[in-house]
FITORSE-715761 format. One line per field, with one value per residue (C-alpha): residue number from 1; x, y, z. Coordinates in nm, 2 decimals. Layout:
n: (NUM | ...)
u: (X | ...)
v: (Y | ...)
w: (Z | ...)
END
This chain:
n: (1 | 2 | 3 | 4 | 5 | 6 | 7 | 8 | 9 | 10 | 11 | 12 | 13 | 14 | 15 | 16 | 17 | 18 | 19 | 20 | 21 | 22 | 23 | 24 | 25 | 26 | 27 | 28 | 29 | 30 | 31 | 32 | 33 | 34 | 35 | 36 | 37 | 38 | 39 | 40 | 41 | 42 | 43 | 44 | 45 | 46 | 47 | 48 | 49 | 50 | 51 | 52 | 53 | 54 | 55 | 56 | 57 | 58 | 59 | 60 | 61 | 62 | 63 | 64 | 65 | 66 | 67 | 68 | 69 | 70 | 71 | 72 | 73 | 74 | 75 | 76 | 77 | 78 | 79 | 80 | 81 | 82 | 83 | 84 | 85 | 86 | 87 | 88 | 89 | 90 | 91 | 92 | 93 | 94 | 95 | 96 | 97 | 98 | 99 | 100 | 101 | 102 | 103 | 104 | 105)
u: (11.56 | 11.50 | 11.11 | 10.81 | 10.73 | 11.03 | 10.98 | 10.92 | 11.14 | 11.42 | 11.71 | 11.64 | 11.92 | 12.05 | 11.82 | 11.48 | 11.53 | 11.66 | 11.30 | 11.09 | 11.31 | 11.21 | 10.83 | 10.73 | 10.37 | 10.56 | 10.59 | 10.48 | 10.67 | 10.42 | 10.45 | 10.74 | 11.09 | 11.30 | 11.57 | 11.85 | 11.82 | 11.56 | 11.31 | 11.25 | 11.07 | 10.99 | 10.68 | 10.65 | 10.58 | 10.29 | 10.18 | 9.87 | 9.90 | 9.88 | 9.87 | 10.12 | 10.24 | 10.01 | 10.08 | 10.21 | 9.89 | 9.56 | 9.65 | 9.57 | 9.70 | 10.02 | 10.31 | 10.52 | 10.81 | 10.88 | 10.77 | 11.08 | 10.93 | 11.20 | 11.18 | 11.29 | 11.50 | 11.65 | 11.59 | 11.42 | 11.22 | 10.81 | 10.55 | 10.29 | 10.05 | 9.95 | 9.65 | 9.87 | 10.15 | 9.94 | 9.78 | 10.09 | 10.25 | 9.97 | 9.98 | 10.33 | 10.67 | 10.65 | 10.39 | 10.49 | 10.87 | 10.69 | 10.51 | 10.70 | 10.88 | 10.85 | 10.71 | 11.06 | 11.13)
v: (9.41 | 9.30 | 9.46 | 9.45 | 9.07 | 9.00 | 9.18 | 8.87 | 8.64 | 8.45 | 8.14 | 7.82 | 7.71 | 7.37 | 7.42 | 7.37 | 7.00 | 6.94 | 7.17 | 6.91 | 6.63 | 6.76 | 6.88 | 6.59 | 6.80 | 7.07 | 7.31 | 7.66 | 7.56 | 7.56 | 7.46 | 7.26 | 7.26 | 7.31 | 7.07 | 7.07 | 6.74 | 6.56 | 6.52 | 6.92 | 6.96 | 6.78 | 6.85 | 6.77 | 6.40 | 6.43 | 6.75 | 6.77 | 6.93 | 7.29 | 7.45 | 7.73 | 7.84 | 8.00 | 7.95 | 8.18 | 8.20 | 8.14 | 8.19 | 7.86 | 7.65 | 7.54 | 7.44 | 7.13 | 7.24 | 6.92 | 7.04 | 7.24 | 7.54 | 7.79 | 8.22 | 8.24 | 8.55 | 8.49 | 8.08 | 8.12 | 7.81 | 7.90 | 7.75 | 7.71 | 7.45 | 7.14 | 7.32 | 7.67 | 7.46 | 7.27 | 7.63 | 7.79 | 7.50 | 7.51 | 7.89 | 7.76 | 7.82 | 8.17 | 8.30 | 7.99 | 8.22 | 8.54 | 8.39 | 8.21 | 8.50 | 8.55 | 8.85 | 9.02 | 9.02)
w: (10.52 | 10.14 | 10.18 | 10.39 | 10.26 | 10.45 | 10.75 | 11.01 | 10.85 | 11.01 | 10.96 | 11.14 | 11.30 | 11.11 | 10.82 | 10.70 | 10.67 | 11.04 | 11.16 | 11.00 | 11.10 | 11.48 | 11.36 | 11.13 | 11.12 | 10.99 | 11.35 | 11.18 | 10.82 | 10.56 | 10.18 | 10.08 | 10.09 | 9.78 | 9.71 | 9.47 | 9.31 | 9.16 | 9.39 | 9.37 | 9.67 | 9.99 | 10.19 | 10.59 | 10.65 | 10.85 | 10.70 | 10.47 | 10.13 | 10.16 | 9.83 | 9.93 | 9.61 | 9.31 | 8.92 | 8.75 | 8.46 | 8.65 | 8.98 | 9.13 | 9.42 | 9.27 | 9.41 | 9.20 | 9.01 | 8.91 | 8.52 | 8.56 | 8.37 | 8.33 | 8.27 | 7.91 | 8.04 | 8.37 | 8.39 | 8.73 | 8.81 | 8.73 | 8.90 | 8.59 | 8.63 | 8.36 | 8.19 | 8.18 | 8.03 | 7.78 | 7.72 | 7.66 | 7.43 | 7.26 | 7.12 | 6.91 | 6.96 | 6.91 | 7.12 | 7.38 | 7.38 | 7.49 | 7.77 | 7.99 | 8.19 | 8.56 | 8.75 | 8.76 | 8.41)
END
């Protein structure tokens, strides 16, 4: 087991993708799915948003890493939405390189 956050968690046979392929309302999948190219992420085609994911600086419903906002340490994708971005920019270079570390680091 990698924790107690992963306690009930288990592979779909043939992939995410395949799942919402047969559950076009998603089934019991919630969120999005991440993709390795450009689109980043693909929701459920009948599903409505759902907000799954949080950012990083306020908290809030977040879930597009299509900013592709990156740990400064590790490079791990963060999910920082466009008014903790513009907030973080905004500070300068400097402060902008301290802040933009995930929750491991």
């Amino acid at each position: 087991s990698k924790g107690p956050a992963f306690e009930n968690c288990f592979q779909l046979e043939g992939g995410i993708q395949r799942y919402l392929e047969a559950f076009p309302d998603g089934g019991f999948f919630k969120g999005k799915n991440f993709v390795f190219d450009s689109r980043a992420s693909v929701p459920p085609a009948e599903q409505p948003p759902s907000g799954v994911g949080r950012c990083m600086g306020c908290a809030c419903p977040y879930d597009d890493y299509g900013p592709r906002v990156r740990c400064n340490h590790c490079r791990l994708l963060l999910l920082l939405c466009p008014r903790c971005i513009e907030r973080v920019e905004g500070e300068g270079d400097a402060i902008a390189e301290t802040r933009r570390f995930c929750e491991i680091c």
